[in-house]
N, C-alpha and C positions, 0 to 999 in steps of 0.2 A: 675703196679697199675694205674687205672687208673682214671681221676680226673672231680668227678660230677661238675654241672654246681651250682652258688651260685643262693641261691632264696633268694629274697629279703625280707625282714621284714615282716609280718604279720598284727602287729599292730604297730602303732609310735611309734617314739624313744623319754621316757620322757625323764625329767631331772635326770641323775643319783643322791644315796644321797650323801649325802657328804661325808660318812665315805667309800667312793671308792678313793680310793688315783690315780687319771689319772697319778701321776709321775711312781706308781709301776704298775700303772694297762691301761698302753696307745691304751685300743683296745676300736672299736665302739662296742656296746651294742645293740645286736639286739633280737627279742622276734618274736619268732613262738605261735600263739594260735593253745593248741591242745586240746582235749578229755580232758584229766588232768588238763589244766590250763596253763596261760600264763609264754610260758617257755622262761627262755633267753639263750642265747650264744653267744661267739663270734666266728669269721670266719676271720680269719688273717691269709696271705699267697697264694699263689699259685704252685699245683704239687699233690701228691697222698696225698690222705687224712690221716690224724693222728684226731682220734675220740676218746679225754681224758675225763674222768670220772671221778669224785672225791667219797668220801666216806662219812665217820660223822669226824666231824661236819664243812668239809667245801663246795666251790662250786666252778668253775671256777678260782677266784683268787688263788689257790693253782699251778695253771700249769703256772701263767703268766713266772714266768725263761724260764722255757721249750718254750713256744711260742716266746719268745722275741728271742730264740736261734737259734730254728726252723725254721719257719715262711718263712726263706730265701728260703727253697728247699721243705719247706712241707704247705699243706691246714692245718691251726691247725685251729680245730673245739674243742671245749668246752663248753658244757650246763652245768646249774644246775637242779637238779632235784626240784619238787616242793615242796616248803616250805625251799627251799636254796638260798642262796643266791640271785637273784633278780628275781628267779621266783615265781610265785604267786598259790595256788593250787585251782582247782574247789572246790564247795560245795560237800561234802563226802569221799572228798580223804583221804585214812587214812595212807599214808605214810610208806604202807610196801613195803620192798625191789621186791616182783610182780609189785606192780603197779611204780617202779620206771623203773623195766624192759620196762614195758608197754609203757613204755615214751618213752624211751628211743626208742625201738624199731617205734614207731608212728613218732619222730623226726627222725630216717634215712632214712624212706617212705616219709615223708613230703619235706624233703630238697633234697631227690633223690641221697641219698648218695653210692657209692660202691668203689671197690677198697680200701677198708676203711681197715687201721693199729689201733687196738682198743688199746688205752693205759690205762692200770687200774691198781689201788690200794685201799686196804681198801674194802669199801661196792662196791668200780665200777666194782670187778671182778665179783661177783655170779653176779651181774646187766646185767653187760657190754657182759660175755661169756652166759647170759640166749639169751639175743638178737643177739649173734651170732650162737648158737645151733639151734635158730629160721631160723638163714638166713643165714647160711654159703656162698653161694654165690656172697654176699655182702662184705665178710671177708676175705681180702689176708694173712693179720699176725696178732701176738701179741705180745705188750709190756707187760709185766706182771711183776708189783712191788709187793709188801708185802701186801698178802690179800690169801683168799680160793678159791674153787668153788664145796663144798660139802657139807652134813649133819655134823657136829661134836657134833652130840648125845651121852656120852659119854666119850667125852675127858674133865675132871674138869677143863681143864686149861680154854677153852672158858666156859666151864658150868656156873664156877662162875662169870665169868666178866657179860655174859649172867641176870644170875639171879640180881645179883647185880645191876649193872646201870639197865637193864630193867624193875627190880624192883620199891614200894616204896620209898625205901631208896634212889636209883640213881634218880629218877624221882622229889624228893625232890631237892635232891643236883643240877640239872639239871634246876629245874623250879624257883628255887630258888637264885644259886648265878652260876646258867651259866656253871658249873663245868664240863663241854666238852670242852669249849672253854677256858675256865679260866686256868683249871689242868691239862686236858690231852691232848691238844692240842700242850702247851709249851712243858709237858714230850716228847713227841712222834716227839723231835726236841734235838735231841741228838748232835751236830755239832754245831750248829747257835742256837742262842737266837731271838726271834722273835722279831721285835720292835713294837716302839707302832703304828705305822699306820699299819703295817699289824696285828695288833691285834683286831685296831678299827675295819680293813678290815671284818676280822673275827663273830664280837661281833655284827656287824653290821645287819647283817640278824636275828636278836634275841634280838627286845630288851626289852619284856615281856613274859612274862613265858607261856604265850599259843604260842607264838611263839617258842618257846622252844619244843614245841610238837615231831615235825618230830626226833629231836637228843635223845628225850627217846624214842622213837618205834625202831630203829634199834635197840640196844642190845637186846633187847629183842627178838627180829626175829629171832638172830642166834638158837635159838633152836626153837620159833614160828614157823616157817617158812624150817621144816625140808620138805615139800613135794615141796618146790618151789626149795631148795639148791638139793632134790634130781633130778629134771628136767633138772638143770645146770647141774650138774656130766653129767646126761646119755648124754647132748648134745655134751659135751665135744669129744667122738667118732666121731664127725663130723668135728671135729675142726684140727683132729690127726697128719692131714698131712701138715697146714702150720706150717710157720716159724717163731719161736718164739724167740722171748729176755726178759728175764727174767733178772729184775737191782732188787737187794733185799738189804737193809741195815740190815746191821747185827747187831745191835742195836736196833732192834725194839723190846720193851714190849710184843707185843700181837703175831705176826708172827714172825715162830721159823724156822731152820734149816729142820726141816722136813716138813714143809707146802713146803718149795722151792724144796728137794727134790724129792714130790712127783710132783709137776708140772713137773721135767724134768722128770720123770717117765716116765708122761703122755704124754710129746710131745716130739719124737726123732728128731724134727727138732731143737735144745735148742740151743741157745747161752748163756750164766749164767755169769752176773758183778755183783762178790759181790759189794759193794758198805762198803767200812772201815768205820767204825767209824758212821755210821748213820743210825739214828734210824727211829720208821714208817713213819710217812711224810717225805720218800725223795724227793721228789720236793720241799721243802722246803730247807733239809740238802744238797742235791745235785742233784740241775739243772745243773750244769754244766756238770759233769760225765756223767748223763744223758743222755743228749742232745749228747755230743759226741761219748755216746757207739749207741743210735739211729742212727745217722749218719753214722758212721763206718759200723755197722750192715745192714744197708737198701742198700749198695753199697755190700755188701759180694754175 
């Protein structure tokens, strides 16, 4: 793997706000301007790149374990997508998981990224694996936590989550009392209790209900958005031959036993860490395990 060169800031470094905790969250804050809007991330470390992705409803602060762990033997790179965390979206971005792609991919051209380990979960896989189906080249491995990278037209279990939060109903419960970050945030932390700075951490990126936008358009995508999850699938063929580790908490609500079975399906190069006892935000439940099945794995 090999290790792009860092590019520096785009735009200046403000004052972060205050509900970024520097004790849990100790990296510099830096913002690339792209096409999409002023995106941030951080860039801690030196060695082959590890390029983490978050899902709903959080953004970079969700990998700091992982980087704090990392960081010693790897480049850990972490954006947020716009309308997350401390990046900011142009005029008309409407926050579908395409145009997160879009970013995404714009940000590993920008920064001149390659030899890149993509780590995703949640919304970062259909994201994270559309920009590598674009640019396989770019893509030595994958981490692959608890999330998809297809149409699930079909299956009621995502149907109704689908219709439900990206509904009405969810869009209320959402704009109204937070209920991503409030409910299913804490649910989807099966192991650990989240405390209150990394709640504020959380709550922070959202603290009025138009701000709340971006976290009611994802659910609603997973069946929106059936010709963009079908793109990811077909890219997936490009992806076949590297080397994958697959860390899945087997406690997760929403990703089941057979979303992970069919990833190793899909990739004969698999390494598979259940992960006991923890549920969908494992970087939350278990950055430790994590970090060390990463490590372990990247020397295999």
């Amino acid at each position: 793997m090999s290790t792009a060169a860092r590019v520096p800031a785009a735009t200046p470094h403000p004052p972060r706000p205050a509900w970024v905790p520097d004790a849990l969250f100790p990296f510099r804050s830096r913002f690339v301007d792209l096409p999409a809007g002023r995106v941030h991330y951080v860039d801690e470390g030196r060695g082959p790149v590890l390029l983490m992705l978050h899902g709903n409803p959080t953004w970079s602060f969700l990998y700091r374990g992982l980087i704090l762990r990392l960081a010693r033997r790897f480049r850990c790179v972490a954006l947020d997508y716009p309308g997350f965390g401390l990046s900011t979206a142009a005029a008309g971005y409407a926050f579908t998981p395409a145009e997160h792609a879009a970013t995404v991919d714009a940000f590993v051209r920008a920064l001149g990224l390659t030899g890149i380990t993509l780590v995703v979960q949640d919304w970062g896989g259909p994201i994270g694996l559309a920009v590598a189906g674009r640019q396989p080249a770019c893509f030595h491995a994958l981490v692959i936590g608890n999330t998809w990278a297809w149409p699930v037209n079909g299956d009621r279990h995502f149907e109704r989550f689908s219709r439900l939060m990206g509904g009405r109903l969810g869009g209320a419960l959402i704009r109204r009392f937070n209920a991503f970050v409030n409910v299913v945030l804490p649910a989807g932390c099966a192991r650990r209790k989240l405390d209150r700075e990394a709640m504020a951490a959380y709550r922070g990126p959202f603290p009025t209900a138009e701000s709340r936008t971006p976290m009611h358009v994802l659910p609603g995508e997973i069946l929106r958005s059936r010709a963009f999850l079908m793109e990811v699938e077909n890219g997936l063929s490009r992806l076949r031959d590297r080397p994958v580790l697959i860390t899945w908490g087997e406690r997760d609500f929403a990703f089941r036993a057979r979303e992970r079975e069919r990833f190793e399906a899909l990739f004969p190069r698999h390494r598979t860490v259940v992960l006991r006892g923890a549920g969908h935000y494992i970087q939350e439940d278990a950055p430790e395990e994590m970090a060390a099945a990463i490590e372990e794995w990247s020397r295999s």
